[in-house]
C-alpha positions in Angstrom: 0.0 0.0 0.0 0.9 3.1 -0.7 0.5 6.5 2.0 -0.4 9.6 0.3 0.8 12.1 3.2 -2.4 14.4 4.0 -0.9 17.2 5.8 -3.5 19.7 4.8 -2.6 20.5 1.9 -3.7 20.2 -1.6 -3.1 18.0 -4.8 -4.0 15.2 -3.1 -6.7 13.3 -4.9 -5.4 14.0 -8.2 -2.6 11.5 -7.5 -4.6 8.8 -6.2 -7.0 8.9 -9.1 -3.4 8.5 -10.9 -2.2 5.8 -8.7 -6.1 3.4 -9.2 -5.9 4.1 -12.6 -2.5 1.8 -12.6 -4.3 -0.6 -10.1 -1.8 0.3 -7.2 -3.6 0.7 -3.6 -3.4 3.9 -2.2 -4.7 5.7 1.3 -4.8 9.3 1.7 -3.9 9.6 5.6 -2.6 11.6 7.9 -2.1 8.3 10.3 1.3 7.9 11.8 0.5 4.4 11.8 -0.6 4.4 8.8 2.6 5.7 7.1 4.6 3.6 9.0 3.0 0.2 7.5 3.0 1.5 4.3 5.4 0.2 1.6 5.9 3.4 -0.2 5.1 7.4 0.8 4.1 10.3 -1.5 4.4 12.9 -0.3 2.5 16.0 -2.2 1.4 19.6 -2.3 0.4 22.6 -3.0 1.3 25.8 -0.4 3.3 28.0 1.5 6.2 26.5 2.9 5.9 27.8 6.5 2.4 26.8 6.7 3.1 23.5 5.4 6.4 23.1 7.8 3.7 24.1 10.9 1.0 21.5 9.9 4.0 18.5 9.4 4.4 19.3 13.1 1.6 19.6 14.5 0.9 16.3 12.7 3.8 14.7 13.9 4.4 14.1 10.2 8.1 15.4 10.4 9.5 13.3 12.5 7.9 10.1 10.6 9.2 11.2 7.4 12.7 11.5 8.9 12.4 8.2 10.6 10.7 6.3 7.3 13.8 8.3 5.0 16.4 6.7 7.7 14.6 3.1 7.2 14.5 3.1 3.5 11.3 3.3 2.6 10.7 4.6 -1.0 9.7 8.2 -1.1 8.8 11.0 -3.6 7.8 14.3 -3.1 6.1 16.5 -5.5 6.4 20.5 -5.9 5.8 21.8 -2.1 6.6 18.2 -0.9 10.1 18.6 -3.0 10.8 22.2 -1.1 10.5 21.3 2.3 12.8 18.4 2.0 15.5 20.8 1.7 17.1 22.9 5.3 15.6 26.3 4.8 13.3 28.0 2.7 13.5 31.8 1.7 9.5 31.8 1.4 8.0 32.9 4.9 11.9 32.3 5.8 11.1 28.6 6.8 13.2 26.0 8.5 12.4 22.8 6.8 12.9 18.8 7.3 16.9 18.9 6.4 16.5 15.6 4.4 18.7 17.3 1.5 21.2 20.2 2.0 20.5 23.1 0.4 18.0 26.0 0.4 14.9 26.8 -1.8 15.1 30.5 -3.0 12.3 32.6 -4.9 12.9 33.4 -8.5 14.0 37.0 -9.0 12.2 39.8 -10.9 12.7 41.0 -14.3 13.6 37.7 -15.7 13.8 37.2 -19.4 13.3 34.5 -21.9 16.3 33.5 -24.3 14.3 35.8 -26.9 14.0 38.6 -24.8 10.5 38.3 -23.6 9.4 38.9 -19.8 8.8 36.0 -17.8 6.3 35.7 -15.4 6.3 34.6 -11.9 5.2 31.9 -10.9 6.4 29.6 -13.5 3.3 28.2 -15.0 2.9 25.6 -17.5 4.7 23.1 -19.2 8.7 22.9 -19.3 11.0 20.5 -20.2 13.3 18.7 -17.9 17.1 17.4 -19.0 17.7 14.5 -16.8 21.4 14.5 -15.9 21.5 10.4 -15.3 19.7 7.8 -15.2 17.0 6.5 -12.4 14.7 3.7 -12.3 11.8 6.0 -10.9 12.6 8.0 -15.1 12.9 4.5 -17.3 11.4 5.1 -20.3 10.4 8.6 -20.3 11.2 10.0 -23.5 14.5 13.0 -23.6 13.2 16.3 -23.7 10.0 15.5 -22.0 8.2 18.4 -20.7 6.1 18.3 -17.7 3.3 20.7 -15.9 4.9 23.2 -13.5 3.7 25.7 -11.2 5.7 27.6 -8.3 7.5 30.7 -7.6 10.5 29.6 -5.5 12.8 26.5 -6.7 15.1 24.3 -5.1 18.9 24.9 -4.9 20.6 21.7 -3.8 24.2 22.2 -1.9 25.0 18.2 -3.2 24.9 18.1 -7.1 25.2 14.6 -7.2 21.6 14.7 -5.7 20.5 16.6 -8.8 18.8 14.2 -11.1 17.6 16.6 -13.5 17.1 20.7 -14.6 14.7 23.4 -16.5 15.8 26.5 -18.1 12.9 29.2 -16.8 15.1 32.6 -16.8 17.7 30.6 -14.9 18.8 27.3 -14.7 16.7 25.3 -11.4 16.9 21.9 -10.1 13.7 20.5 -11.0 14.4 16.4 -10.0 16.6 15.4 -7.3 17.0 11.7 -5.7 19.3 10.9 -3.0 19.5 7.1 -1.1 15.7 6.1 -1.3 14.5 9.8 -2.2 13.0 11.1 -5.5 11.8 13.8 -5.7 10.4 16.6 -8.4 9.4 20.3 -8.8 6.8 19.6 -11.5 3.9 17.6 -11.0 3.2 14.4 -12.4 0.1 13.9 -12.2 -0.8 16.4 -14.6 2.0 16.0 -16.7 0.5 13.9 -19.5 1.6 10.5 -20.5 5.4 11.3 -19.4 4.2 12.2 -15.9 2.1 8.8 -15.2 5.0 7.2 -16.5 7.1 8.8 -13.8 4.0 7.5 -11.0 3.9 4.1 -11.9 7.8 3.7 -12.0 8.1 5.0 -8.6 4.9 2.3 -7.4 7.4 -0.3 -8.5 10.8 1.4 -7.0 12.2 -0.6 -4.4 14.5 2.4 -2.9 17.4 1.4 -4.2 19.7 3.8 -6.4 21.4 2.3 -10.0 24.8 1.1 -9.4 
């Protein structure tokens, strides 16, 4: 079974309607015990960082994720659930979990587009991600797939060998990082098309384990 972490916040249904369509079981919970009989965790969202840091605590959520990381349970954590992975966040100047080193900063103003044009924040829509190795959780996804994006702050990793892949967006971001039995992605999947879904159903079958 498969936990799909409820920590109030949303996205939620939208990847267990993904997950039944593959025939994989799937609980939407919030349950500590729960999570910790589970064989995988995803671990969505859609929010502020700050206010999702406060409800993982209040849940007891933090310390469970820590503690099911440590064990080697597979794990993958989508857009918000990427962020707080990381030490510190710049938006509402957050303390996260500390799973990954690094920080999660706010793209600047005034960005441009290679031809000149304004970009707007947030990032919105679909982008393409260059995967800098290979990972089971990305067999057979296509090069140059794009996926559905939306956020105004990315993730800055302080390991690059943690970074799995990047999107150009008026800079150059870490959209996909995996580390030990970690994925995890700035994009969501389950709106991402056939590419995306291809991404969920690799990971229901991911035992943990990195490629040699």
């Amino acid at each position: 079974m498969i936990a799909i972490l409820d920590y109030r916040a949303g996205n939620l249904t939208s990847v267990q309607r993904a997950l039944n369509s593959f025939g994989f079981s799937s609980e939407i919970t919030d349950s500590p015990r729960v999570v910790r009989e589970a064989d995988r965790i995803i671990f969505p969202g859609v929010g502020a960082a700050g206010e999702s840091m406060a409800n993982l605590r209040d849940l007891g959520l933090d310390v469970l994720l820590r503690d099911s990381f440590d064990s080697g349970k597979p794990i993958l954590g989508i857009c918000v659930g990427m962020q707080v992975l990381f030490d510190y966040s710049e938006e509402n100047h957050t303390t996260c979990l500390g799973m990954l080193p690094g920080s999660v900063r706010l793209f600047p103003s005034g960005m441009k587009s290679g031809k000149g044009e304004h970009l707007k924040i947030p990032h919105m829509g679909w982008n393409e991600v260059s995967f800098c190795r290979e990972h089971p959780v990305f067999k057979d996804v296509p090069p140059a797939s794009e996926f559905y994006f939306v956020h105004s702050y990315y993730p800055d990793p302080a390991e690059t060998a943690h970074v799995l892949g990047r999107t150009d967006y008026g800079l150059t971001f870490t959209s996909a990082v995996a580390h030990r039995n970690l994925v995890a992605v700035q994009f969501h999947p389950e709106k991402s098309g056939p590419a995306g879904l291809r991404v969920l159903k690799n990971f229901c079958r991911w035992n943990g384990r990195q490629p040699s």
